[in-house]
Structure formats: structure tokens, C-alpha cells
C-alpha positions in Angstrom: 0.0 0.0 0.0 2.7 2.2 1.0 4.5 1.8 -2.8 0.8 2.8 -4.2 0.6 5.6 -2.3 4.0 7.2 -2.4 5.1 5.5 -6.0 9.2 5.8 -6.5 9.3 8.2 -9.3 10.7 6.8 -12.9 14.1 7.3 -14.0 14.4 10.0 -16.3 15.6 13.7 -17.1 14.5 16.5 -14.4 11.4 18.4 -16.4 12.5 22.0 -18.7 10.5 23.8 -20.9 12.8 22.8 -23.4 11.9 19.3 -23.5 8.8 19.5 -25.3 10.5 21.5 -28.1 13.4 19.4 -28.4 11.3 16.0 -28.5 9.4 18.1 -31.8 13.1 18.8 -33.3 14.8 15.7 -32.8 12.4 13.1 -31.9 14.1 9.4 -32.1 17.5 11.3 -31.1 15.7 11.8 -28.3 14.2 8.9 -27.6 17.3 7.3 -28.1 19.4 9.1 -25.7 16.4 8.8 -22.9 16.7 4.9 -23.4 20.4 5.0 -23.0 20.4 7.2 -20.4 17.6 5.6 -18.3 17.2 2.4 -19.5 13.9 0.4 -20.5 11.9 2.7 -18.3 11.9 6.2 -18.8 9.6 9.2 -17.4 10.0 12.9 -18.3 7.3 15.7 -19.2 6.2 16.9 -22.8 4.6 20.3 -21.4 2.0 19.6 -18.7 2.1 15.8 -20.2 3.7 12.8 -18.5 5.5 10.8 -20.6 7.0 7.3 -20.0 9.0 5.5 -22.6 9.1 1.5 -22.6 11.9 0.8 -24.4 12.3 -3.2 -23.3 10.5 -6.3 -24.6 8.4 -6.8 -21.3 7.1 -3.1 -21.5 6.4 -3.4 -24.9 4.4 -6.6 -24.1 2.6 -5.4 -21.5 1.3 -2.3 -23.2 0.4 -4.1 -26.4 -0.5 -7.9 -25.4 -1.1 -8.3 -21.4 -3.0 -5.3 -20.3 -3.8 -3.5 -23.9 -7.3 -2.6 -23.1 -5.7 -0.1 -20.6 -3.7 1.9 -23.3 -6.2 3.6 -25.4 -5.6 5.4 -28.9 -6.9 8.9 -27.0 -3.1 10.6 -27.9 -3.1 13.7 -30.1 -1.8 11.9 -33.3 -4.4 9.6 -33.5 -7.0 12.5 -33.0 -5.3 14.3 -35.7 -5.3 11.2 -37.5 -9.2 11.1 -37.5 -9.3 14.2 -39.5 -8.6 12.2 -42.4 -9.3 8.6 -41.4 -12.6 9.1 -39.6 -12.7 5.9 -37.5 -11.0 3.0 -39.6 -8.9 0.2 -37.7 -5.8 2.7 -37.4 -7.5 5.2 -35.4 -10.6 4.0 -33.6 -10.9 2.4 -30.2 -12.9 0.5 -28.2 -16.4 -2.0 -28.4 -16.8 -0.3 -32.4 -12.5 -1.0 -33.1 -14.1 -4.6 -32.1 -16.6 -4.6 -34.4 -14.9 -3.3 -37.2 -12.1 -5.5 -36.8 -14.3 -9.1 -36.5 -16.2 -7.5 -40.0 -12.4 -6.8 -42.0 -10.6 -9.9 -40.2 -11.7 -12.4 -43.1 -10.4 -10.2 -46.0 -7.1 -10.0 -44.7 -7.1 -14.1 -44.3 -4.1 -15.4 -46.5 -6.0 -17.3 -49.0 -7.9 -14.5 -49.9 -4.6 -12.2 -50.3 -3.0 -14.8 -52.2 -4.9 -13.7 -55.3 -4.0 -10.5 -55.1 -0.2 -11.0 -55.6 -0.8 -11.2 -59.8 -1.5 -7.5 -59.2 1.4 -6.7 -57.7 4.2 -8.5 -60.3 2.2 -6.9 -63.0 2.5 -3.6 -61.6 6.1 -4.3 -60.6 7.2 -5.6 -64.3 5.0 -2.5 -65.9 7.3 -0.1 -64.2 10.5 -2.1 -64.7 9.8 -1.3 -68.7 9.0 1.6 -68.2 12.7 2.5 -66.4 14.6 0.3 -69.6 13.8 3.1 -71.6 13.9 5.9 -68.8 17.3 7.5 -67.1 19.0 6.0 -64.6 19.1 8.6 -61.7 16.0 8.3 -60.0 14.2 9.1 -56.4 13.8 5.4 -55.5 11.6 6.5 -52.5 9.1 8.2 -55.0 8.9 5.5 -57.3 8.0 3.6 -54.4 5.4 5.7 -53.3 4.0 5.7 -57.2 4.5 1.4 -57.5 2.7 1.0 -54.0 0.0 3.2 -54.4 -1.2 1.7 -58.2 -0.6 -1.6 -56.5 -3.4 -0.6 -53.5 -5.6 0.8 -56.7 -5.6 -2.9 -58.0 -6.2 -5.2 -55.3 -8.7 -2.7 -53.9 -10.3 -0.9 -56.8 -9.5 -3.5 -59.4 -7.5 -0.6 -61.2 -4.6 1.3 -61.6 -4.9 4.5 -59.4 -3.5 6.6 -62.5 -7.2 5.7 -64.0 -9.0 7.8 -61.3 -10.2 11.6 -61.9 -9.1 12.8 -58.8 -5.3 12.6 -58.0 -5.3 10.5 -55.3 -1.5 10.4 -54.6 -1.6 14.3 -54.5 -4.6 14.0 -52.4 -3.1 12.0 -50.1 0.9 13.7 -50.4 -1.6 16.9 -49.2 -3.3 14.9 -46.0 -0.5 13.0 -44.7 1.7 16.7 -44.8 -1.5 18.5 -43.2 -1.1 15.8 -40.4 1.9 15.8 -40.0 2.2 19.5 -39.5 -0.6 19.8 -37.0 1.1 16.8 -35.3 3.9 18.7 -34.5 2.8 22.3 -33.9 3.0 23.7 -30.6 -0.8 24.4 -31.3 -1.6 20.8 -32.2 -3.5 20.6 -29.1 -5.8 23.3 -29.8 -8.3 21.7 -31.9 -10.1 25.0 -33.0 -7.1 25.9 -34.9 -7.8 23.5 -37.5 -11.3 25.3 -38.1 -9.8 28.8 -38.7 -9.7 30.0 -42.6 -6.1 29.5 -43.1 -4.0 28.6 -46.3 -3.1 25.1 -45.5 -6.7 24.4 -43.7 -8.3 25.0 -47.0 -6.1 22.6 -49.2 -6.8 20.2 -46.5 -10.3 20.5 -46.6 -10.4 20.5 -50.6 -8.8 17.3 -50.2 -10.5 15.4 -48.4 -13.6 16.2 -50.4 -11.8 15.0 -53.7 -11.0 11.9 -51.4 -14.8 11.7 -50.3 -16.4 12.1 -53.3 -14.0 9.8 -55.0 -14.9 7.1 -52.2 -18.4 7.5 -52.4 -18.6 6.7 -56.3 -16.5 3.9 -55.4 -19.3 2.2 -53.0 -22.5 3.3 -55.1 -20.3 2.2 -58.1 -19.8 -1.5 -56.7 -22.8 -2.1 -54.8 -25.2 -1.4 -57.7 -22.7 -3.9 -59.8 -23.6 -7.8 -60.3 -19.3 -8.4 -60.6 -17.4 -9.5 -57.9 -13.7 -9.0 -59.4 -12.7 -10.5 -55.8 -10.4 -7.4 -54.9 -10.4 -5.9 -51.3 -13.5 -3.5 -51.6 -15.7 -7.0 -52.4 -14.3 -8.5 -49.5 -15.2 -5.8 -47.1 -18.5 -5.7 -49.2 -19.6 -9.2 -48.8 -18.1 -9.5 -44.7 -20.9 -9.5 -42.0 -20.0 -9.0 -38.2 -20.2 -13.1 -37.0 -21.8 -11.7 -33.7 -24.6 -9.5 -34.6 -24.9 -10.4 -39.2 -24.5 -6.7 -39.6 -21.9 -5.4 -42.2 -20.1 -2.2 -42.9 -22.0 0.9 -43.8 -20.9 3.7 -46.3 -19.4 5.9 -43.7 -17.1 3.1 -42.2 -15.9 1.7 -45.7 -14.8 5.1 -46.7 -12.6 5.1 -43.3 -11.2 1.9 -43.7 -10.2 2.5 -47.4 -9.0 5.7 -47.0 -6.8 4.3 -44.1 -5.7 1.2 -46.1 -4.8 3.9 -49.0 -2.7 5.7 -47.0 -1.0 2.9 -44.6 -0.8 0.5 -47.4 1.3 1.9 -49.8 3.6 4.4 -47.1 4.8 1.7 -45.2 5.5 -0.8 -47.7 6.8 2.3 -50.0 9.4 3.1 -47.0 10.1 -0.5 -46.1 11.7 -1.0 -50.0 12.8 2.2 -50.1 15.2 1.2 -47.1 16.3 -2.0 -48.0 17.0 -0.8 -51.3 19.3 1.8 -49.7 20.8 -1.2 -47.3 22.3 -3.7 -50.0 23.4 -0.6 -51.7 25.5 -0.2 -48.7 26.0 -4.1 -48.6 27.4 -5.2 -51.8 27.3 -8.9 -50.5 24.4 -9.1 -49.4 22.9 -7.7 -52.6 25.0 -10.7 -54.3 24.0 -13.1 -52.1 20.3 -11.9 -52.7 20.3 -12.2 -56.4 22.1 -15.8 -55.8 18.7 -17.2 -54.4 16.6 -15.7 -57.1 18.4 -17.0 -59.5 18.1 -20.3 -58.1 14.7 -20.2 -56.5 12.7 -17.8 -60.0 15.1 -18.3 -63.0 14.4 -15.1 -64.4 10.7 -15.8 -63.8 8.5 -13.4 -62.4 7.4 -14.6 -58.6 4.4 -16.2 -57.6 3.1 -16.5 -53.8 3.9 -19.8 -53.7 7.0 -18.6 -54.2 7.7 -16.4 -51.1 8.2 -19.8 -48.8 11.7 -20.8 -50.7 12.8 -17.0 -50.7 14.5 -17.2 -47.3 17.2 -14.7 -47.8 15.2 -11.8 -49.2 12.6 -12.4 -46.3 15.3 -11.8 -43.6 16.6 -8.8 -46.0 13.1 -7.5 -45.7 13.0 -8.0 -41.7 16.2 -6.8 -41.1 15.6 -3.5 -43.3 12.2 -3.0 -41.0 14.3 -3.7 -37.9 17.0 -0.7 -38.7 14.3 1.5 -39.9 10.8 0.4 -39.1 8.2 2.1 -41.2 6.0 2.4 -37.9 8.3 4.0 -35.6 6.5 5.3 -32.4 3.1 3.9 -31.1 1.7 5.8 -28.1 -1.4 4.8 -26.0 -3.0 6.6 -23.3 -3.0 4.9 -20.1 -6.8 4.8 -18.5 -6.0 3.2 -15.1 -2.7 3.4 -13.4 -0.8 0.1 -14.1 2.0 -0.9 -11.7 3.7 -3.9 -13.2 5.2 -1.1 -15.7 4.9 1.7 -13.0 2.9 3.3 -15.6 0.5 6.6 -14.1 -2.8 7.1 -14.9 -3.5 9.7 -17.8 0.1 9.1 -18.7 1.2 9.3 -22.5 2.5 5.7 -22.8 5.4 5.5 -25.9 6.8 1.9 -27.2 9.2 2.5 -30.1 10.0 0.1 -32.8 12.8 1.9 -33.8 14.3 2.2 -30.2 14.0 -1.4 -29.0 15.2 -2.4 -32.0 18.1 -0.9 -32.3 19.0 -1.3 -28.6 22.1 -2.4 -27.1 20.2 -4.0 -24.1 18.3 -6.5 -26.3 20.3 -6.7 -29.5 23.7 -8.2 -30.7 25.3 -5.4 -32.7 22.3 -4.1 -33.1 23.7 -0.8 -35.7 24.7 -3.6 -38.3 23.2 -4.4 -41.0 22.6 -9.1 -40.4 20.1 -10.1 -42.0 20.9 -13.5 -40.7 19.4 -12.5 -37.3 16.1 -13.5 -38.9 17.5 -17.1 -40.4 16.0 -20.4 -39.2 19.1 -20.7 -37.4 19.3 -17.9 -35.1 16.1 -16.3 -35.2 15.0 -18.6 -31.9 17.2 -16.1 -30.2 15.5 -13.0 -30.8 13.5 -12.0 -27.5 9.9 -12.4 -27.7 8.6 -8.8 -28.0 11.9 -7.0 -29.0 10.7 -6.8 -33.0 7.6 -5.4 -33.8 7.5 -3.8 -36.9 3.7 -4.5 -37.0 2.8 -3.5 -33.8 1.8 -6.6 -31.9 -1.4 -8.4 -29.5 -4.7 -7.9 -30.8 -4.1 -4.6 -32.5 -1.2 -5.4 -34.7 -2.0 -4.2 -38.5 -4.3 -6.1 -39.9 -2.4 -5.8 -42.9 0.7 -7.4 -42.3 0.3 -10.2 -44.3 -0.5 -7.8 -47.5 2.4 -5.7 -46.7 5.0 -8.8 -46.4 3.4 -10.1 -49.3 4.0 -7.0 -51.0 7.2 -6.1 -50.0 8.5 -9.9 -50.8 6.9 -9.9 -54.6 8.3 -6.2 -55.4 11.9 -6.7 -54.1 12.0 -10.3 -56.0 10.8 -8.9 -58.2 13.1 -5.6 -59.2 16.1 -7.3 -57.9 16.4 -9.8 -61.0 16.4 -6.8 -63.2 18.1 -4.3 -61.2 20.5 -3.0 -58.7 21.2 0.7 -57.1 24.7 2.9 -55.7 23.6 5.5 -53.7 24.2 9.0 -55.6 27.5 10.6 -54.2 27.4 13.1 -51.8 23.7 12.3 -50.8 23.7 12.3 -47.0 21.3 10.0 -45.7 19.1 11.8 -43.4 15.7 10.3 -41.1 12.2 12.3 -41.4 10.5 10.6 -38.4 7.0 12.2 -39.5 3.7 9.7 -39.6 6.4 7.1 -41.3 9.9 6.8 -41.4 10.8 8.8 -44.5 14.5 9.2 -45.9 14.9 13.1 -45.6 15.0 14.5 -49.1 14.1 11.0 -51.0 16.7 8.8 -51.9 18.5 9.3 -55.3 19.9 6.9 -56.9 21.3 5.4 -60.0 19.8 2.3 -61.6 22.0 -0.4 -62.8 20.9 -2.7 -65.3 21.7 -6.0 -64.5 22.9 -8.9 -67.2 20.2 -10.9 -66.6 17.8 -12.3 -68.8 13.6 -10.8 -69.0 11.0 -11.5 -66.5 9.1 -14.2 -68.2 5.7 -14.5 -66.3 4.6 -18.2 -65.6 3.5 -19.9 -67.8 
């Protein structure tokens, strides 16, 4: 009773103004110093705001597995979030995050996404033509962001996003910049701001109508059709709560597409966009990559049942998330005080993938780029809870089987055909903003390799 009541107060830095401005300039330098300062518990003060950090794999367990209906998704980036994704699985909470989630669960099921990898290769092999006759600088990380988001168009739309009126990578370029912003103003926490007549508060608003309207057609469009071409907007269509028979309504499909627009093609976008960077830097690895799909593909575009023999490229892809994890902060507001983690109530609760996975504490080297961490062999020896990429318990991305699948059919994919070298002088900078960006993009030149064309099967 006596440690209830008088609570030994968390490790951490004394509170200063200047915190809360030098978490917004620097924020995983931050983090990072916090965690190595104070270990895998760590309090300090954003403003008025208590903050802990859980930096080791038992904190990150217990916030997300053992006692996750404690940390709710109440911070301010998920309500800023909401201005754009309403209430999809990303952002909403509770009894209706329930719901929602038993209705989408069956569409994400792998059998059902195994259809959907066709899409991907032909999207892949369409843009690999197009860069034979194309010059060889490019900003892999927008290329990326174009492949990923015409991939999304044709598993969910059943066509190329490039055949829509409205713009929806500018839509969405505009959205994800608006949040980010308001995230990280000193008056993000002043709601009314965000109704005032400025500059970027109009563009925001005028996109988010393009992206309404556009969803809208979408819906009317496919639920007056007899065709079901099978893609994810059918799926959601056609699931029924198992519990009460009830299925989505308009409102809720729009959130859940527009947040499977912009988390499914960011993340996957970054994740390649890093590991493409990686065996630039890791000649050998790049080698010993193209080694197995030579053996394992031939020159033949992949398949799903594919991915199972691709053992190398799948730790290449974990081992890329790892160093620079798409998803890099999760935060959760705590609703009861919880004492196993010496967690307050009403405290901002932060797990990091970006921290833990890079940590000293729970990692082997953890700065270098080993992809065999993740190999049959040794990946036994990873603690339980010190790699989430994904988030983890019942709340990890429903997606994560699309976005492996993805990443694994696009880097098999391109790496038969080509392979990249950094552009000199580029300095590699982070942009921790909703995603983990590559500050500036990430130019590089293309190198045609002498291998033979992608022949499709068959």
C-alpha cells in the first residue's frame, strides 16, 4: 500500500520547458538518448504531459499484449489522424475498433490475399519497362510511393490508381503533410485551430472532399454492380459481423479505405525504399540476394507460392524494417494506473520500434546491417517482443500479411532486373514524421543487371 501511495518516481531527465520542443526537433535522437540514459523505463514531461517510454520487450508486451485494453488510442496523433481517417482500424478504439475489426478480419485471411499477388508483379514488371527506356538517376523512394500506391488501386479498386479523376497520390501527399504539421505544432493541441480560414486548412479540406467524393462513387459504383472481381472492396463488401450479421455501412468503408490507402502503400513504400538503400551499402548481401533468385525464380516473375523458398530476401526485408521500421513510435494513453510497468494514470504511454530495435540492451550489434538474425538458425534467439515492426497483440496491423506479401513480390521482383549505388554526396538523413521517410528522397542510380527478361509463368 505504502508503494501505491507514495510511487518511487521513474528514471528520467528533471522536467524543462525545453523538453517539449526538443522532443518536436529531434524526436528518435531523443528517444534514443532517454533509453540509454535511463534504461527500459523512462519518465520525463512533454509540457504539462507525463510521458514514459518502454523501451524493453516486457514493456512493450505489456502495453500491447497483457493489459492492452488499458492503453487507449486517445493521444493527439491519432485524433489528428481522424481528421482524415474518420474511424478506420488505425485510429478508432474500443467496443466499435471490435466490431470493425471481426467485419475486416476475413479479407485480410491469407488465402484470400494470395490472389492479389498477380497485381502486384504486373504492376512491378509495368514499371520495370518503363525504367529500360527511362534515365538512370531516380528518387527510389518516389517510385516507391507511385508502385505502392497503383498496386493498392488494383487489389482494392481492381484498377490502376492513375485511371481515377481525382489525383489521389496528391490527395493523399496533401493529407499526410497536413497531419503531420498539426502533429507537430506547438498548437496541435488546440483543436479549434484546425477550423480557422487558413491557407493550409483550406487545401486540406479541398482534399478530403476529392477523397470523399471519389470514395463515395467507389461504393454506389460497386454495390449497384452484379461483378465481384474479388479485390479488397468486395471482401469488405460481402463481410458480416459473425456476432450481430451486420456489415459495414458507407461511412465506415470510406474510413477503412482511405486508411488502407494511406497505410498501405507508405509503409511498404518506405520498407523497400530502405532496403534498397541497405544492400546498396551491402554489396554482398545484394549478391547473395540475387544468388537465391536465381536459383529459386530463374528469371521468372514470382508467384506466392514462391515467397516460402525465398529465405534470404525475407530476412533482407525483416532486417531493413528492424534498422528502420516504417511504424516508428506507437503511443497509447493509459486509462488506469498500471504498476507492473509503473505506468500513471492519464500518462502518455510510448513503445518505439525503432528504439527497441536498435538497442544495445536487447540486441547483438544491433547498428549492423545481419540479415541473418532472422535465419532459421538464429532467429530462436531474438526475445519475444523485441521486433515489432507490426505492432503486436490484438491490435497489430491487420495488414501485415498484404504488406510482407507486397514487399516480398516487389523486391524479388526488381532485384532480378536491377541493382542501385547510392548518388555521391547524398547524406542519408531520417524524417520521423507519420512514417519513417528518408529526408530529401533517396536518389539513386539504376544499374541494369545482365540478366535475362522477366518471363511470367507460364
Amino acid at each position: 500500500m505504502l508503494a501505491a501511495a507514495n510511487p518511487t518516481p521513474l528514471p528520467g531527465p528533471k522536467s524543462r520547458i525545453s523538453e517539449l520542443f526538443e522532443f518536436r526537433r529531434r524526436p528518435l535522437a531523443r528517444l534514443t538518448e532517454l533509453h540509454r540514459a535511463y534504461g527500459d523505463t523512462v519518465g520525463f514531461k512533454l509540457g504539462q504531459k507525463q510521458v514514459v517510454l518502454l523501451a524493453g520487450p516486457e514493456g512493450v508486451a505489456r502495453v500491447l499484449v497483457e493489459n492492452h485494453r488499458n492503453y487507449e488510442k486517445q493521444s493527439l496523433g491519432y485524433q489528428k489522424l481522424r481528421l482524415a481517417l474518420g474511424e478506420g482500424l488505425l485510429t478508432s478504439d474500443g467496443d466499435f475498433w471490435r466490431r470493425q475489426r471481426r467485419i475486416a478480419q476475413p479479407a485480410f485471411h491469407r488465402d484470400r490475399l494470395m490472389n492479389l499477388g498477380s497485381h502486384m508483379t504486373e504492376s512491378t514488371v509495368k514499371m520495370l519497362n518503363e525504367w529500360d527506356s527511362a534515365p538512370s538517376h531516380v528518387d527510389v523512394a518516389k517510385q516507391m510511393m507511385t508502385l505502392t500506391l497503383d498496386i493498392i488501386g488494383r487489389t482494392m479498386f481492381s484498377r490502376p490508381m492513375s485511371e481515377f479523376a481525382t489525383d489521389v497520390g496528391q490527395v493523399m501527399d496533401v493529407a499526410l503533410h497536413y497531419l503531420d504539421e498539426r502533429m507537430n505544432s506547438l498548437t496541435a493541441p488546440l483543436s479549434f485551430v484546425e477550423r480557422l480560414p487558413l491557407p493550409s486548412n483550406r487545401r486540406f479540406r479541398a482534399a478530403m472532399r476529392d477523397a470523399d467524393q471519389m470514395m463515395v462513387n467507389l461504393i454506389a459504383e460497386r454495390r449497384g454492380s452484379a461483378k465481384d472481381p474479388g479485390d479488397l472492396l468486395s471482401m469488405l463488401l460481402d463481410m458480416k459481423d459473425e456476432e450481430t450479421g451486420e456489415t459495414m455501412t458507407d461511412r465506415q468503408l470510406r474510413d477503412e479505405m482511405m486508411t488502407m490507402i494511406a497505410a498501405g502503400h507508405e509503409t511498404t513504400a518506405n520498407a523497400l525504399t530502405w532496403t534498397f538503400y541497405l544492400l546498396s551499402q551491402h554489396p554482398d548481401a545484394g549478391e547473395r540476394l540475387r544468388r537465391e533468385l536465381e536459383t529459386q525464380l530463374a528469371g521468372r516473375v514470382p508467384s506466392v507460392s514462391d515467397l516460402p523458398k525465398l529465405t534470404f530476401l525475407t530476412s533482407v526485408i525483416k532486417e531493413s524494417m528492424r534498422l528502420y521500421p516504417p511504424a516508428w513510435i506507437i503511443s497509447r494513453n493509459a486509462v488506469e494506473a498500471d504498476p507492473v510497468v509503473q505506468i500513471p494514470k492519464g500518462a502518455i504511454v510510448i513503445v518505439s520500434p525503432y528504439v527497441t530495435h536498435r538497442s544495445a540492451r536487447h540486441w547483438m550489434a544491433p547498428e549492423r546491417f545481419d540479415p541473418d538474425r532472422f535465419s532459421a538458425e538464429r532467429a530462436s534467439s531474438i526475445p519475444k517482443h523485441a521486433y515489432f515492426p507490426f505492432g503486436g497483440g490484438p491490435r497489430q496491423c491487420i495488414g501485415v500479411g498484404f504488406a510482407m506479401m507486397e514487399a516480398q513480390l516487389l523486391l524479388a521482383t526488381i532485384a532480378q532486373r536491377y541493382a542501385f549505388e547510392l548518388e555521391p554526396g547524398h547524406k542519408i538523413e531520417l524524417d520521423p514524421s507519420i512514417t519513417l521517410r528518408p529526408k530529401g528522397g533517396m536518389p539513386m542510380k539504376r544499374i541494369r543487371l545482365p540478366s535475362r527478361e522477366l518471363r511470367s509463368v507460364g
